[in-house]
C-alpha positions in Angstrom: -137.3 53.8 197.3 -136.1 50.5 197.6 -137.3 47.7 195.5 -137.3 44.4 198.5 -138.7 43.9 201.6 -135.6 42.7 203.4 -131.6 42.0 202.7 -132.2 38.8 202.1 -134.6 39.1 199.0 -132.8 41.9 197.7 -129.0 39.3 198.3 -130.9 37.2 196.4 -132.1 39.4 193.3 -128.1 40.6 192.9 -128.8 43.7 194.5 -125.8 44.9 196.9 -128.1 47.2 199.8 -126.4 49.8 201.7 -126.2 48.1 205.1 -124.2 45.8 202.9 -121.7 48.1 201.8 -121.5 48.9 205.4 -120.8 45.6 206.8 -118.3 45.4 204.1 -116.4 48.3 205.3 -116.5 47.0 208.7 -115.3 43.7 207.6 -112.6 44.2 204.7 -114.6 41.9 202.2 -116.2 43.3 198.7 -119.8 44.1 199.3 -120.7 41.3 196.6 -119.0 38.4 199.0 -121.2 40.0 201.8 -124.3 39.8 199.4 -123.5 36.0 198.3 -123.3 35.1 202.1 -126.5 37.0 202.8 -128.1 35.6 199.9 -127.1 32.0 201.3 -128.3 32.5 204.8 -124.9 32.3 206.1 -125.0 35.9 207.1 -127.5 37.7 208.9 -127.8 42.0 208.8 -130.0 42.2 211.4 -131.5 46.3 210.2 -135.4 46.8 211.1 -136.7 49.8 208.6 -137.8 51.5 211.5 -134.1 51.8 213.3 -133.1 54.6 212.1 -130.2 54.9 213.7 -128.7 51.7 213.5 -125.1 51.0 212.4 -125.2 47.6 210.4 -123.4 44.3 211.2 -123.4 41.4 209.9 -123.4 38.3 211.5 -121.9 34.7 210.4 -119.4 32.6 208.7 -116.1 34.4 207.9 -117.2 37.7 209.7 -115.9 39.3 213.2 -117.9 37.1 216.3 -120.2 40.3 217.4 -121.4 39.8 220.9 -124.9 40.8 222.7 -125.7 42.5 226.0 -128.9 41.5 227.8 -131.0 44.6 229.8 -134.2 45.6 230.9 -136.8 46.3 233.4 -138.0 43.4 235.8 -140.7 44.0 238.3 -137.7 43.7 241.3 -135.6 46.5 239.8 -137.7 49.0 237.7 -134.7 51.5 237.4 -135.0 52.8 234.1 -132.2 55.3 234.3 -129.9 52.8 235.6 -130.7 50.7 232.1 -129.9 53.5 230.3 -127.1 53.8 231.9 -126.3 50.1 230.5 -127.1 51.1 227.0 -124.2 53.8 227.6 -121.9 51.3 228.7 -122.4 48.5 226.5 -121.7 51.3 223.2 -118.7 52.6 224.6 -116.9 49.4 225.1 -118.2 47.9 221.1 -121.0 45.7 221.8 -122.6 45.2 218.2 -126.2 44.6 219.9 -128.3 45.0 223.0 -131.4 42.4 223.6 -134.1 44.7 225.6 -135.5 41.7 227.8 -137.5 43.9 229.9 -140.8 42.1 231.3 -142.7 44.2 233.7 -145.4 46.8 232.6 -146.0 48.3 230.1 -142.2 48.1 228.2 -142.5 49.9 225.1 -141.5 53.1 226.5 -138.5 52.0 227.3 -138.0 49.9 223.9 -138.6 53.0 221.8 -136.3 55.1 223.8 -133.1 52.6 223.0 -134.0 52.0 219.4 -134.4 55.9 219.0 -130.6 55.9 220.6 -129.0 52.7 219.9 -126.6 52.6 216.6 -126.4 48.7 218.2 -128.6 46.1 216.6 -132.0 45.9 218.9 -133.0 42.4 220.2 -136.4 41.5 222.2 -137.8 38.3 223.2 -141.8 38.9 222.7 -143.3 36.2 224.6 -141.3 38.0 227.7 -143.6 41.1 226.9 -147.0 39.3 225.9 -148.3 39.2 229.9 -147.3 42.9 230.5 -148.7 44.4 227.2 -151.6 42.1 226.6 -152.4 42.4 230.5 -153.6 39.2 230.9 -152.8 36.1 232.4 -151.2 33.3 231.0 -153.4 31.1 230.4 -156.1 33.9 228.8 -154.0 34.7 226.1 -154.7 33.1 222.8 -152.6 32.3 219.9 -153.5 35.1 218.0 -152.6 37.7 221.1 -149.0 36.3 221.2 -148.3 37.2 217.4 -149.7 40.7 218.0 -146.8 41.2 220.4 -144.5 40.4 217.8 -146.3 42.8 215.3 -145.8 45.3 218.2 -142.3 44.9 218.4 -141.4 44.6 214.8 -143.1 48.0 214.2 -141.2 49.9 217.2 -138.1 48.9 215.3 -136.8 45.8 216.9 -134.0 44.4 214.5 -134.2 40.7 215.4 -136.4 38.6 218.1 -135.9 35.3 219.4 -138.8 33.2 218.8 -139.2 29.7 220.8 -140.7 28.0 217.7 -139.1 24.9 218.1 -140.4 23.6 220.8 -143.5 22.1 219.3 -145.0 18.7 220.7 -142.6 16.2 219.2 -139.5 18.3 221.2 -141.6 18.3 224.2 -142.1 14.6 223.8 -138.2 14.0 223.9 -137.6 16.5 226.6 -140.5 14.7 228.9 -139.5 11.1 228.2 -135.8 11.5 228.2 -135.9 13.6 231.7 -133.4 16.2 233.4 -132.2 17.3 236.3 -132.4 20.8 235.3 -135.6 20.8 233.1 -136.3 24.1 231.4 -134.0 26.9 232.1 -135.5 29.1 229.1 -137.4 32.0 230.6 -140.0 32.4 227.3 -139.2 28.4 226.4 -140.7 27.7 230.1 -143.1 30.4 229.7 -144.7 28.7 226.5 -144.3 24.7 227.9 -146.3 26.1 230.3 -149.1 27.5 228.1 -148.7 24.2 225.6 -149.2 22.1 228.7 -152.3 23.9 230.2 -154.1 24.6 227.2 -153.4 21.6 225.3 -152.7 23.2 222.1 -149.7 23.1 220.0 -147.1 26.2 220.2 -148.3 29.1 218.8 -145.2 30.2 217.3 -145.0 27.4 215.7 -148.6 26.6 214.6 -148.8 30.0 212.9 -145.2 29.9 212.1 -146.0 31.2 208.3 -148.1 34.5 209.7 -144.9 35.2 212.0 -142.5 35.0 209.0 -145.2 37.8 207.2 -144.8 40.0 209.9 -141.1 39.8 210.6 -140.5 40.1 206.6 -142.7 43.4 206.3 -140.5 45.2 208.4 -137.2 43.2 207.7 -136.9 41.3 211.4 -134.4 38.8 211.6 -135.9 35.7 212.9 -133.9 34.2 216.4 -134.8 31.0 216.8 -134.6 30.5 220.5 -133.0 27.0 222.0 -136.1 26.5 224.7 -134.5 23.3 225.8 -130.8 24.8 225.9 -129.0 22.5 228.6 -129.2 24.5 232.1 -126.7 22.5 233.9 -123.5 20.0 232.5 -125.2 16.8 233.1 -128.2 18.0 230.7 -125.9 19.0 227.4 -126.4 17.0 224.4 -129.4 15.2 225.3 -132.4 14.0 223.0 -134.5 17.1 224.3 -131.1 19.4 222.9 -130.9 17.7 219.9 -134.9 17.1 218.8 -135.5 20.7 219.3 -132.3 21.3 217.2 -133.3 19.1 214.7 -137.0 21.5 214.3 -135.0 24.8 214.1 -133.1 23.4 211.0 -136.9 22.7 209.7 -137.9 26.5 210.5 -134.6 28.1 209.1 -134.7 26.3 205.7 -139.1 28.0 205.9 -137.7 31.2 206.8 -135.2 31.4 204.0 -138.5 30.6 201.7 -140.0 33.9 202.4 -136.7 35.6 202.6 -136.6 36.3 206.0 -133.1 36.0 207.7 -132.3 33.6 210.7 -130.4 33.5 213.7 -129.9 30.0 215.6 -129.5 30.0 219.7 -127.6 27.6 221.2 -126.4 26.3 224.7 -126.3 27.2 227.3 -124.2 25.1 230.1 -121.7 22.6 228.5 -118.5 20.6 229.0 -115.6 21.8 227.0 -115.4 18.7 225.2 -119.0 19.0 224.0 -118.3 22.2 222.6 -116.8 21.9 219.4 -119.2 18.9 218.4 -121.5 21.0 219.3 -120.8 23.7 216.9 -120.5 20.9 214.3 -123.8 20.0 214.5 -125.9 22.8 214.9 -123.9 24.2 211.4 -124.7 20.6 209.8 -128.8 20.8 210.8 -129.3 24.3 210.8 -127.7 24.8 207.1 -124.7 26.8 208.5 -127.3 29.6 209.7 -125.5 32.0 211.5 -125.0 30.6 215.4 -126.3 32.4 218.6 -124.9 31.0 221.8 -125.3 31.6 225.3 -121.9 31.0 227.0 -121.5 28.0 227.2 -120.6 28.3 230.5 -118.2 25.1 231.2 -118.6 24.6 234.9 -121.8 24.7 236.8 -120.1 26.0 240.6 -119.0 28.9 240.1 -121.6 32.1 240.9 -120.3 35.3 241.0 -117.5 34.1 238.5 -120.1 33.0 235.5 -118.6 35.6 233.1 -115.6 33.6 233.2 -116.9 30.5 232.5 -119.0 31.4 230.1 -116.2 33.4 228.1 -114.0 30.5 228.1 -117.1 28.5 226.6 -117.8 31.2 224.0 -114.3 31.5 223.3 -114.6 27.8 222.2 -117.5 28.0 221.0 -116.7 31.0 218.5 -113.4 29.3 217.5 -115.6 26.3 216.7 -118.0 28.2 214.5 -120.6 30.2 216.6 -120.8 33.9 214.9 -122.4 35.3 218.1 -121.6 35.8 221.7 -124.2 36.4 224.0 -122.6 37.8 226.7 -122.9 36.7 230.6 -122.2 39.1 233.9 -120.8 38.2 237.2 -124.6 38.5 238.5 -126.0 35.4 236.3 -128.0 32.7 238.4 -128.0 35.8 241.4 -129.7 39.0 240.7 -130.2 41.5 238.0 -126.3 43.0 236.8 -125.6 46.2 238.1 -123.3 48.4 236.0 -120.3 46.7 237.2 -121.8 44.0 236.6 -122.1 44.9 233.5 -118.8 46.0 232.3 -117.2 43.0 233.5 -119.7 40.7 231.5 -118.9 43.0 228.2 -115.2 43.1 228.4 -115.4 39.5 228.9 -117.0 38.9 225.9 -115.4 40.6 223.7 -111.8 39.1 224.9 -113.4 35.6 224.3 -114.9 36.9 220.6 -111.4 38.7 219.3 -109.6 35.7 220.6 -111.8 33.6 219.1 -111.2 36.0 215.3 -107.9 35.0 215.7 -107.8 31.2 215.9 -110.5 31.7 212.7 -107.9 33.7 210.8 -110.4 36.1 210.5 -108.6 39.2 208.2 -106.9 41.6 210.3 -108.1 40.0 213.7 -104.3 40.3 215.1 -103.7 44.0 214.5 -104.9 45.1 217.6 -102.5 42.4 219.1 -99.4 43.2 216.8 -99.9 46.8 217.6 -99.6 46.3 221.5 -96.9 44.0 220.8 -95.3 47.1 219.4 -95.9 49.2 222.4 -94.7 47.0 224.4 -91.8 46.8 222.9 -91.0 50.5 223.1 -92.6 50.4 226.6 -94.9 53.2 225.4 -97.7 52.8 228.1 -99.7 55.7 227.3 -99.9 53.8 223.9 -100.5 50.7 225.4 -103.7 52.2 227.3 -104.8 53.3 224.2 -105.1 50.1 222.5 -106.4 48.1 225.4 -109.5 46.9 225.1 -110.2 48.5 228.5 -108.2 51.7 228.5 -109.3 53.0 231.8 -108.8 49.9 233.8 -105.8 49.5 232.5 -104.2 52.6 233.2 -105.5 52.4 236.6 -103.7 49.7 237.4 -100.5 50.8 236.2 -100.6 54.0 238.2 -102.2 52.2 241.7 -98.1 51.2 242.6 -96.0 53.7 240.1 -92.8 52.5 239.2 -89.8 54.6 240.4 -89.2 55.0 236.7 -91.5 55.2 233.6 -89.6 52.7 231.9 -91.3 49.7 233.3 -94.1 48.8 235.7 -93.9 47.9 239.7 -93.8 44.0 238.9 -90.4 44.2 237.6 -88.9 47.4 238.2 -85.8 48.0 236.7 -85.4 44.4 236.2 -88.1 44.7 233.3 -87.3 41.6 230.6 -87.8 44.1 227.6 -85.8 47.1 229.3 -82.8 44.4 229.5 -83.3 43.1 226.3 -83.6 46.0 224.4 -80.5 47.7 226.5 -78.4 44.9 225.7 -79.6 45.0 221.5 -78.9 48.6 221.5 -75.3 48.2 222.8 -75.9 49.7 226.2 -74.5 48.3 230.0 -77.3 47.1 232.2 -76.8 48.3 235.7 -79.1 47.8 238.8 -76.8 49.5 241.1 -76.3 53.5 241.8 -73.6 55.1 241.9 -73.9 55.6 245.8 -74.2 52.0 245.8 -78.0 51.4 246.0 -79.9 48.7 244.0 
């Protein structure tokens, strides 16, 4: 029976917990360095007591960037087999977690289904449930209604939930007087500046910040603290709406670490590239190097359609720079809900921007992926190749779409393959490009 409510208490009593060994194995560091970082706050092991069948990671400074897949039911698309279908996907190409941001009926059905399934880390955003389960209107529900959604979630075995706390009055104040073309771009952030400005009251996540932390630290939630007034567009980045919310977040991290509750901090969002590192920068400085959450940032506001590519050559700065976690972003953003393909495109690129981001880190053994295709290419072993490519299948489609005359190299080059030459010449063979009947 274990003697703690969460990692974090038991980090800080000396006790090493067995998602920490994990993590450890999965990282190449002794358990007690992952339990020092945990007891710091610098690493997050998101692990609900309820999911069962969770494989522990561990999120934050010195550690592998994981990355995040977004899903779930919207009253436009109520496929539910089709967001299984997702789940599948987004396990068999790595992703360390999967945010359920389903907002349409009653969504717990589908909730406990993927914790039940999910060896990923389980992510929900409550106030995008609190309409749909409470089944009333905005404007009806009370303070107290919003924290029983969380107590919902945190009971079905949700492993950490982003909670808009910090955009309290004093944000909103900077946000309104500063202006923006974009305004607010956060689906639960717009959802609760909505409910601040109609009611007149104060946000209930953060009013009653203290009775959220009880709830998330009886079951062992990681707290996400979600960036409401992340920038939506370039021109809004870095702005005194940005930064005053920031600067409340670092407030609510430091109280969430009192009652040994760990933390997650979201960032932005849409941002130049040369915003980006600062960025990082910052948030670390405020936020008491919690571990970093960022969406993107996607560098370039014109290009729909392509938004997984702009957003993983943000996050690829961005993780580089000191962000611990990739959110990832499909080809669909700012369009529709992703399809599957969709999907898999958003996935794989997050997770080239995330390992290449391990490597400018120096994070241990980050290149041995890389050295060992290096190797394969060398030898021009392509069934080996495949295998080490983070997308096997494409890849090997791709190579057999135009076959080569010969195995040795691929259609691009032909015989005329740079490492086929090289390697002939090294080896003390004659290159020839013509037959014997004269052909070439």
């Amino acid at each position: 029976m274990r003697n703690y409510k969460t990692q974090m208490e038991a980090a800080k009593k000396g006790i090493i917990t067995p998602a920490m060994e994990i993590v450890a194995k999965k990282e190449n560091l002794d358990p007690e360095r992952i339990r020092e970082l945990v007891a710091k706050g610098e690493v997050a092991i998101p692990a609900n007591i309820n999911h069962t069948s969770l494989s522990p990671e561990g999120i934050g400074g010195g550690l592998k960037t994981k990355i995040n897949v977004n899903l779930g039911i919207s009253g436009d698309c109520k496929d539910y087999t089709m967001e299984m279908q997702k789940v599948d996907l987004a396990i068999k190409y790595g992703a360390e977690a999967i945010m359920d941001l389903s907002n349409y009926g009653k969504t717990n059905t589908f909730r406990q289904a993927l914790i039940e399934k999910s060896p990923a880390m389980i992510g929900t955003v409550p106030m995008y449930d609190a309409i749909g389960y409470l089944e009333k209107d905005l404007l009806e529900i009370s303070a107290k209604d919003f924290l029983e959604v969380v107590e919902a979630h945190a009971k079905e075995g949700v492993d950490f939930m982003t909670i808009h706390a910090g955009i309290n009055r004093r944000a909103v104040e900077a946000f309104r007087r500063e202006g923006r073309k974009m305004n607010i771009v956060s689906r639960g952030g717009s959802l609760l500046f909505a409910w601040m400005m109609m009611t007149g009251n104060e946000n209930p996540f953060f009013e009653y910040y203290d009775e959220v932390l009880e709830i998330l630290r009886e079951y062992d939630v990681t707290i996400s603290l979600g960036d409401a007034l992340r920038p939506g567009c370039l021109a809004d980045s870095t702005d005194a709406g940005q930064i005053s919310e920031l600067i409340e977040l670092g407030n609510l991290t430091t109280r969430a670490w009192e009652k040994d509750v760990q933390v997650m901090v979201e960032g932005p969002g849409h941002m130049a590239m040369n915003e980006i590192a600062a960025n990082m920068q910052i948030q670390k400085r405020i936020c008491h190097n919690a571990p970093f959450y960022v969406l993107g940032p996607l560098v370039t506001d014109i290009a729909p359609g392509y938004d997984h590519i702009t957003s993983a050559i943000g996050g690829a700065i961005a993780a580089a720079n000191g962000a611990d976690f990739l959110c990832y972003v499909t080809p669909a953003e700012h369009l529709r809900l992703p399809d599957i393909d969709d999907v898999k495109e958003g996935i794989i690129a997050s997770k080239i921007a995330a390992h290449a981001a391990d490597i400018a880190k120096g994070v241990p053994n980050a290149m041995d992926r890389d050295n060992q295709m290096a190797a394969a290419r060398h030898k021009l072993d392509w069934d080996e190749m495949f295998k080490i490519a983070i997308d096997p299948e494409k890849a090997e489609t791709y190579y057999n779409q135009t076959p080569p005359a010969e195995r040795h190299s691929c259609s691009m080059c032909g015989k005329m393959c740079a490492v086929r030459t090289t390697n002939m010449i090294l080896e003390g063979k004659e290159v020839k490009f013509c037959s014997e009947k004269g052909s070439c």
